[in-house]
C-alpha positions as CSV (number, residue, x, y, z in Angstrom):
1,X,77.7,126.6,106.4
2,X,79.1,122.8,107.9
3,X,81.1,122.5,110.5
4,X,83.4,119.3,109.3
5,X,84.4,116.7,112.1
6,X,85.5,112.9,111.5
7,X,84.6,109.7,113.3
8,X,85.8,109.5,116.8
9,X,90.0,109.0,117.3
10,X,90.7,109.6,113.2
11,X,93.8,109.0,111.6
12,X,96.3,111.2,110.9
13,X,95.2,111.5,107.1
14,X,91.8,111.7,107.7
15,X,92.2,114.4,110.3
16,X,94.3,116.5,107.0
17,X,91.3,115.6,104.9
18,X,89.2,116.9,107.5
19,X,91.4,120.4,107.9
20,X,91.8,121.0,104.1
21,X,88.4,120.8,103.3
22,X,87.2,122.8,106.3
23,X,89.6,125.4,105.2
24,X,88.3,125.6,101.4
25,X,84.7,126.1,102.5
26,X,85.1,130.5,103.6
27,X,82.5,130.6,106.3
28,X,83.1,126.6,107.6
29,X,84.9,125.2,110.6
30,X,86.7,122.2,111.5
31,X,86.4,120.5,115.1
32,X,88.1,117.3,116.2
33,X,86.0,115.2,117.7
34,X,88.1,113.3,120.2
35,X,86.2,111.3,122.5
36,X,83.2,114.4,122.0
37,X,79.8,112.8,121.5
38,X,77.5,114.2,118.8
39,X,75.6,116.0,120.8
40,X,78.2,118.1,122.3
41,X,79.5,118.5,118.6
42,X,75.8,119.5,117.7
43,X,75.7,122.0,119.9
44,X,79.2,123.5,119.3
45,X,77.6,123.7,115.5
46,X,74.8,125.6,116.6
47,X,76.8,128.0,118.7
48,X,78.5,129.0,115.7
49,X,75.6,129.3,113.8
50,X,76.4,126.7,111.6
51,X,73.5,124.9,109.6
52,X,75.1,121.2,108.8
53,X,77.8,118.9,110.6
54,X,79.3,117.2,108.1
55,X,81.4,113.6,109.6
56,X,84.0,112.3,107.4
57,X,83.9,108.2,108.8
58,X,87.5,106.1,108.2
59,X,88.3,103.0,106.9
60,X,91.7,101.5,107.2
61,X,92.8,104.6,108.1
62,X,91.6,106.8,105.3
63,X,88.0,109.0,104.6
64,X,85.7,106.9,104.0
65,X,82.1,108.7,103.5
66,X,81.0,111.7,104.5
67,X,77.8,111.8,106.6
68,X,75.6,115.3,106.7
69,X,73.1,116.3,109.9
70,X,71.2,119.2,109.5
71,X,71.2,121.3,112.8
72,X,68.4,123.4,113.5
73,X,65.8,124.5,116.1
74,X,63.3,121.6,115.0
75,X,66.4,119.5,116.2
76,X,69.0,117.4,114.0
77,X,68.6,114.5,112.0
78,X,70.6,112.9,108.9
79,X,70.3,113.8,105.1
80,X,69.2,110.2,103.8
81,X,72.2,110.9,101.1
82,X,75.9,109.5,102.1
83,X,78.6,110.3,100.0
84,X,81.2,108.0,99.4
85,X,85.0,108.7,99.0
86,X,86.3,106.6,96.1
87,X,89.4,108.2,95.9
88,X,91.1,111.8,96.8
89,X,94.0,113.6,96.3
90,X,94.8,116.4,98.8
91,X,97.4,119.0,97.1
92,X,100.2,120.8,98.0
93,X,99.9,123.2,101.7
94,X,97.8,126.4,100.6
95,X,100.2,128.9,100.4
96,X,97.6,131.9,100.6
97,X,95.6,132.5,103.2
98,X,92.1,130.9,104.2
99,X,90.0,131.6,101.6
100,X,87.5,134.3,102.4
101,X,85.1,133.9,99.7
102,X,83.9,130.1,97.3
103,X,82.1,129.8,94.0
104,X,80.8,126.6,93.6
105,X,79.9,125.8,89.5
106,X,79.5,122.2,87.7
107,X,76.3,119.0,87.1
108,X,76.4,118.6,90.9
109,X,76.6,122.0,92.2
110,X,72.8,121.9,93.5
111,X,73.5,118.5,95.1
112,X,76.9,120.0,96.8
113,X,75.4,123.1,98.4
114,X,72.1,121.6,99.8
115,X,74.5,118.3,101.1
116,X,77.0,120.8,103.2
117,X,74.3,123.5,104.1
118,X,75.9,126.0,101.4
119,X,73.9,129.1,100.8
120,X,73.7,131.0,97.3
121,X,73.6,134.2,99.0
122,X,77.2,133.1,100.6
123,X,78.9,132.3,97.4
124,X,81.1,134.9,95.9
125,X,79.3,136.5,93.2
126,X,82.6,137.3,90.6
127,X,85.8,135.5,90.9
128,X,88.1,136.8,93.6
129,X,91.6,135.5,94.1
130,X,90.9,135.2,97.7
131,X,88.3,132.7,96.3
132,X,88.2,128.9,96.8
133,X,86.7,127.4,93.6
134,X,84.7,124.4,94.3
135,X,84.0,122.1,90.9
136,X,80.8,119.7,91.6
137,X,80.7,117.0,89.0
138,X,78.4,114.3,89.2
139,X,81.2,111.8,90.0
140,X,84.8,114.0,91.2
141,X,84.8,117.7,92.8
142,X,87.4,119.5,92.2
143,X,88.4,122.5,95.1
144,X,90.6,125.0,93.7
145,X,92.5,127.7,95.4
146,X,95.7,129.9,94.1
147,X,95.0,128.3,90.9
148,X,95.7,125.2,91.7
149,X,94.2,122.0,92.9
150,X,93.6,121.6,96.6
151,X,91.9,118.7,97.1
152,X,90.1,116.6,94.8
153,X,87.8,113.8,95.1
154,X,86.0,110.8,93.3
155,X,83.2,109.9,94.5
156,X,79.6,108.2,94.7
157,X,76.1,108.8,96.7
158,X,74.6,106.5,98.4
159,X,71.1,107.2,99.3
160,X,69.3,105.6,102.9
161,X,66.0,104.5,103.9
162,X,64.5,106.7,106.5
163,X,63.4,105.2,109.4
C-alpha cells in the first residue's frame, strides 16, 4: 500500500488532492511533508509497512504528476513511469466513513496497482458498500465511493530513462 505525500510546502488544493486520494486507497496513508526530507518520509513509509511513496509535485498551485518510490529492504528508488495530471475533479466531502475495503477494475488496472504498490490479495473480493471503487482507464480513473464520484482524474504517463 502507498503512503501519499506532496512536494515540499504544497498548496492548499494539492494538499486536498493529497487527503482524498489517501483516503480512497483502504490500507494507505497520507503524510505532509513540510520541510521533511525524503528520507525521513521513506522511513516513516517503512515503519508502517508501506511498500510505495507516492509524491504528488505542484505547479501553479495545483497537482501536477505523481512520482512513485518503491520502499524496500534492497533500499528505494523511482518507478521510471511518472504520471501526469491533465485534469481532476475532486467531489463532494465523503460523507461515509474511510473506506475499509477498494476494487480496482478497468484497461489500466494492472498499470494502477503495480504504480501505487496495490496488492491483489488486498482488494475486496465482492462489492461492499464500505468499498472505494477505483476505475483505471488508460487515459481518466475514476474513484468512487457512496456511489458517487470522489475524485477523478485525466491523465498521461510519462516514462524516464534510468540512470
Amino acid at each position: 500500500m502507498p503512503l501519499i505525500t506532496s512536494s515540499r510546502t504544497p498548496s492548499k488544493e494539492t494538499r486536498a488532492f493529497c487527503k482524498r486520494f489517501a483516503s480512497l486507497l483502504a490500507g494507505s496513508a497520507f503524510e505532509e511533508r513540510g520541510k521533511k526530507a525524503m528520507e525521513d518520509i521513506l522511513k516513516k513509509a517503512e515503519a508502517l509497512g508501506m511498500s510505495r511513496v507516492l509524491v504528488v509535485n505542484e505547479k501553479d498551485a495545483k497537482p501536477h504528476s505523481i512520482g512513485s518510490m518503491e520502499v524496500g529492504a534492497g533500499g528505494a528508488g523511482w518507478r521510471e513511469e511518472e504520471v501526469r495530471i491533465l485534469e481532476y475533479k475532486i467531489g463532494k466531502p465523503l460523507q461515509k466513513p474511510k473506506p475499509t475495503g477498494f476494487t480496482v477494475s478497468g484497461d489500466a488496472r494492472e498499470f494502477f496497482s503495480h504504480f501505487t504498490g496495490i496488492e491483489e490479495e488486498s482488494q475486496a473480493p465482492e462489492p461492499d458498500e464500505n468499498a472505494s471503487y477505483v476505475e483505471a482507464g488508460k487515459k481518466e480513473i475514476i474513484f468512487m465511493y457512496g456511489g458517487e464520484s470522489s475524485l477523478e482524474m485525466k491523465y498521461t504517463v510519462i516514462a524516464h530513462a534510468k540512470g
